[in-house]
Structures are given as C-alpha cells and as structure tokens.
Backbone bond lengths (Angstrom), bond angles and torsions (degrees), N, CA, C in turn:
res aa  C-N    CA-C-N  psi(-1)  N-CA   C-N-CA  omega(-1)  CA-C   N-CA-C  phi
1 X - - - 1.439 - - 1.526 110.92 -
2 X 1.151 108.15 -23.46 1.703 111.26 -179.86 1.267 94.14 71.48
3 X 1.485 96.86 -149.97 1.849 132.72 -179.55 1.792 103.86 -31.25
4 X 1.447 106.01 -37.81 1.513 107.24 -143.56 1.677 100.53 -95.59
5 X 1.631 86.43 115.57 1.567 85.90 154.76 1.875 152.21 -17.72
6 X 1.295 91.05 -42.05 1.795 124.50 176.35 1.261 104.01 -120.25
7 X 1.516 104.20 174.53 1.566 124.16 156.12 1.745 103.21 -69.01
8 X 1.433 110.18 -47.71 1.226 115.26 -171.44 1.565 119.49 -74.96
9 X 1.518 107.15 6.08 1.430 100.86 -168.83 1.527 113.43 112.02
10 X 1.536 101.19 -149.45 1.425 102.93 155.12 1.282 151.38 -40.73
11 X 1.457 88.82 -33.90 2.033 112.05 176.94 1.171 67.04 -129.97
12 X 1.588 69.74 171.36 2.114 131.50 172.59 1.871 98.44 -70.06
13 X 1.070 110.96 125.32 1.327 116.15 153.69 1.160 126.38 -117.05
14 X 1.557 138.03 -171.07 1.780 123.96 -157.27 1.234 95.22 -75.67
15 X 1.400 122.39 -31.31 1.925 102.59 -177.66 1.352 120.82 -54.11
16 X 1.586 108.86 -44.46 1.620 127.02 172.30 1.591 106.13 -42.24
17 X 1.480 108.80 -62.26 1.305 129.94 -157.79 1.623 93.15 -54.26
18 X 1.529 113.29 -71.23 1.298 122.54 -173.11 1.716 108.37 -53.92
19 X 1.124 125.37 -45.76 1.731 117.59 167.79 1.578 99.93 -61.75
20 X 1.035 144.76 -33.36 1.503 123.36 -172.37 1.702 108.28 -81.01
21 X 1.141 113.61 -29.28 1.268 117.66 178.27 1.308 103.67 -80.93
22 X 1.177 161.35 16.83 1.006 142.64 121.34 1.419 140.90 -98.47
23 X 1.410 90.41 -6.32 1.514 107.18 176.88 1.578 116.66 -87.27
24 X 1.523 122.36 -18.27 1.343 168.84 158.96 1.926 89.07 -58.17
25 X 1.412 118.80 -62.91 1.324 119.27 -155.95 1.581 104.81 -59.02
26 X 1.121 106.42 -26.82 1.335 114.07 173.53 1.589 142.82 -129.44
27 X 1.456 88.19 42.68 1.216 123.24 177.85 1.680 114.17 -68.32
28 X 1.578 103.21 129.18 1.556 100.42 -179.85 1.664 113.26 91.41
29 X 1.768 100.56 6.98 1.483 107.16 -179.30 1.713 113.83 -81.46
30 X 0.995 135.24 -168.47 1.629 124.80 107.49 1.492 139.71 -55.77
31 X 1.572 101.03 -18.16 1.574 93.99 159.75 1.678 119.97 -95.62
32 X 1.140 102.96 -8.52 1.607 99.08 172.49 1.314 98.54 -72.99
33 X 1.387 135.57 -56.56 1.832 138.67 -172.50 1.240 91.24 -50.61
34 X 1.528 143.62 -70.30 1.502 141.88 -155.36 1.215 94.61 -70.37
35 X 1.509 145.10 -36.62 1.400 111.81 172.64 1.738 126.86 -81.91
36 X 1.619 98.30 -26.53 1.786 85.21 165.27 1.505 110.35 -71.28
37 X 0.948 156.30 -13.24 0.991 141.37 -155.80 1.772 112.83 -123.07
38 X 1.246 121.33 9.44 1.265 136.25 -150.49 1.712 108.92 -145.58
39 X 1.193 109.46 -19.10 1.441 147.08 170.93 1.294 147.69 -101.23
40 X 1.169 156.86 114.06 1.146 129.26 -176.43 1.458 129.68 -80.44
41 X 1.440 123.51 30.03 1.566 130.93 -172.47 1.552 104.10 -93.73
42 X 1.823 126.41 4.31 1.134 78.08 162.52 1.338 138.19 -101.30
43 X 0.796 115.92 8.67 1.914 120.49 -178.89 1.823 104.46 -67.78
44 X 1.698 114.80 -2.09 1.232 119.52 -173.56 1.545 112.87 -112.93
45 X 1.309 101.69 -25.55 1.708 129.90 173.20 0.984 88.05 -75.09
46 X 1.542 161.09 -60.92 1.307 136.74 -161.07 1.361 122.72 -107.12
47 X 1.601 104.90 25.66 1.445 105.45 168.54 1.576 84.34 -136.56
48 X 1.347 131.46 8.78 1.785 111.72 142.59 1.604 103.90 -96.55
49 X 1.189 148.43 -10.35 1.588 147.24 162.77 1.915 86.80 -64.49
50 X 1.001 136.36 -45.50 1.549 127.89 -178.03 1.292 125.17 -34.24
51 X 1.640 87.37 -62.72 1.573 129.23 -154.15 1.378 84.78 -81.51
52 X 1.501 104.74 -65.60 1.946 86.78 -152.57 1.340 103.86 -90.11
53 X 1.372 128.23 12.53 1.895 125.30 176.15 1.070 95.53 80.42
54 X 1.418 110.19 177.63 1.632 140.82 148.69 1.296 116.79 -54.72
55 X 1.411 116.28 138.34 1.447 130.06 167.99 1.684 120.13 -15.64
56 X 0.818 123.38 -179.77 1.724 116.93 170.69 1.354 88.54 -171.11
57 X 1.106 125.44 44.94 1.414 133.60 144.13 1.465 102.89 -46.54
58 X 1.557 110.71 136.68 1.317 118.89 175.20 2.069 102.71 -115.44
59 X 1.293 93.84 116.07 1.904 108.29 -179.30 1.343 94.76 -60.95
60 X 1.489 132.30 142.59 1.351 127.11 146.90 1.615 101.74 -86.56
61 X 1.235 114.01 152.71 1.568 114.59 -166.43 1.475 96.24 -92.49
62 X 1.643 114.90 -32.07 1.763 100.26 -176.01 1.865 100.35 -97.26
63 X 0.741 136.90 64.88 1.228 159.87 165.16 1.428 104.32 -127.21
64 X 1.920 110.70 115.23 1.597 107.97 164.69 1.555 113.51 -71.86
C-alpha cells in the first residue's frame, strides 16, 4: 500500500471493504491473532475497525 492509508487511498474502497470483511469474519480466532501479528495489516485493521465501526450484527434473542 505504500504511503496510503487504504488500498483506495484515503478511504476504504471495495477491495479494503471485501479484505475487512473477511478478515473481520474471523475475528477473535487464532487465525485472526496469527495474522495481525505475523503480518503487517495491523496498523490498517485498526484504522478500517475506525472507519467502518463495530459490527452491527443483529443477536436474535431466541437463538442459544
């Protein structure tokens, strides 16, 4: 990415979007820890957790 914050530059564009959403999908794994830490995406992972917020997963309440 060089200089740039994003793939897209300044902002997140769909490549960003689409790598965070899956990298996101498995967030809280052992493979999410082995890739921040094994990688250099995170200084980019936590300025797309910025940008795009927290999840907005919606819980169903009758779901265990």
């Amino acid at each position: 990415m060089g200089k740039r914050d994003f793939l897209g530059g300044s902002a997140p564009n769909l490549a960003d979007l689409a790598a965070f959403g899956v990298i996101r999908a498995v967030q809280n794994t052992d493979t999410f820890y082995d890739v921040l830490e094994h990688t250099d995406i995170k200084p980019w992972w936590f300025r797309m957790v910025e940008t795009v917020g927290e999840s907005a997963r919606v819980v169903d309440p009758a779901q265990p």
